[in-house]
C-alpha positions in Angstrom: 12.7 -27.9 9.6 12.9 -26.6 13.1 10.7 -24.1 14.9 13.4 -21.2 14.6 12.9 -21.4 11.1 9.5 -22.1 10.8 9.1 -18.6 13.0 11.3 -17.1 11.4 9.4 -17.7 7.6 6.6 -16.2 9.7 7.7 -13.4 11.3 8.9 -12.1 7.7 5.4 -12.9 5.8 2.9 -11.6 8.4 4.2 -7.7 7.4 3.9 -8.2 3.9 0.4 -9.7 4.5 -0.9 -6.3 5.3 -0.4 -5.5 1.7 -3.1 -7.4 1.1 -5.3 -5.8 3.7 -8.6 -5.0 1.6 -10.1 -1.6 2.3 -14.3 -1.8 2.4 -15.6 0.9 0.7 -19.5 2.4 1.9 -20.8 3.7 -1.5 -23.3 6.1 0.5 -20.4 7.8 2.5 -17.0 7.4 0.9 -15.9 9.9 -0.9 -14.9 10.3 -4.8 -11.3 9.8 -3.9 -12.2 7.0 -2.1 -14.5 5.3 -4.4 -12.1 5.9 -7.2 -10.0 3.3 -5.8 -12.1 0.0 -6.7 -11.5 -1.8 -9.7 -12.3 -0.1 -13.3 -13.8 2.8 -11.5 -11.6 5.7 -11.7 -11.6 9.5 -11.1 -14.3 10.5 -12.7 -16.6 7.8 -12.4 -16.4 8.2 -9.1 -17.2 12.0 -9.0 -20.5 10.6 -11.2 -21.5 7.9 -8.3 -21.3 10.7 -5.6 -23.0 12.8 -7.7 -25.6 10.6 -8.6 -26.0 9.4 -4.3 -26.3 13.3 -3.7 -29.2 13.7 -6.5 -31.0 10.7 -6.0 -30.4 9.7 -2.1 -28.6 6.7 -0.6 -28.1 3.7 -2.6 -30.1 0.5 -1.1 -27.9 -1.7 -2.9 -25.0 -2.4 -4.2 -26.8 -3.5 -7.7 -28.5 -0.2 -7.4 -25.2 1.4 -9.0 -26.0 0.2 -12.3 -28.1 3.4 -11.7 -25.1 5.5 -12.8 -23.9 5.8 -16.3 -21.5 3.3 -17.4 -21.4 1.2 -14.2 -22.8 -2.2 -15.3 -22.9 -5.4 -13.7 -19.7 -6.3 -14.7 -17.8 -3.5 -12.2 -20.1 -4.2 -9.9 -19.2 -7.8 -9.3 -15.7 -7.3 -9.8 -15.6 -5.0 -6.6 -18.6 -6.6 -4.6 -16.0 -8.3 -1.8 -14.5 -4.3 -1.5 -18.0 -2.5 -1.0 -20.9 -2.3 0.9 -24.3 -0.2 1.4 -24.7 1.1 4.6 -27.8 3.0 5.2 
């Protein structure tokens, strides 16, 4: 294969990369329309976890979200690359 083409493959996959840019969500500042974008956690769970932040203070950790109703560990470690816990 020569170079042309191996730039060329390149130059068309880099832009389509960026689809798979991951947004990092901070559970103790993002809001419920952000939150609701991770994984099983839609529109009104999300409303709950800010909710529950603004009642009972920052989380510490991300495990601390089992806190809220109906967030278990399994939602937690499907989403752990996507969030952190900034204090």
């Amino acid at each position: 294969m020569r170079i042309t083409h191996i730039l060329l493959i390149l130059a068309l996959a880099i832009p389509s990369l960026s689809s798979f840019a991951v947004e990092i969500v901070d559970i103790n500042k993002a809001s419920a329309e952000e939150i609701a974008e991770l994984d099983n956690i839609g529109p009104k769970k999300a409303k709950e976890i800010v909710e529950y932040r603004e009642k009972n203070g920052a989380f510490k950790s991300l495990d601390d979200l089992q806190g809220v109703k109906g967030i278990g560990k399994a939602t937690i470690e499907k989403n752990r690359d996507r969030m952190i816990v900034a204090q």
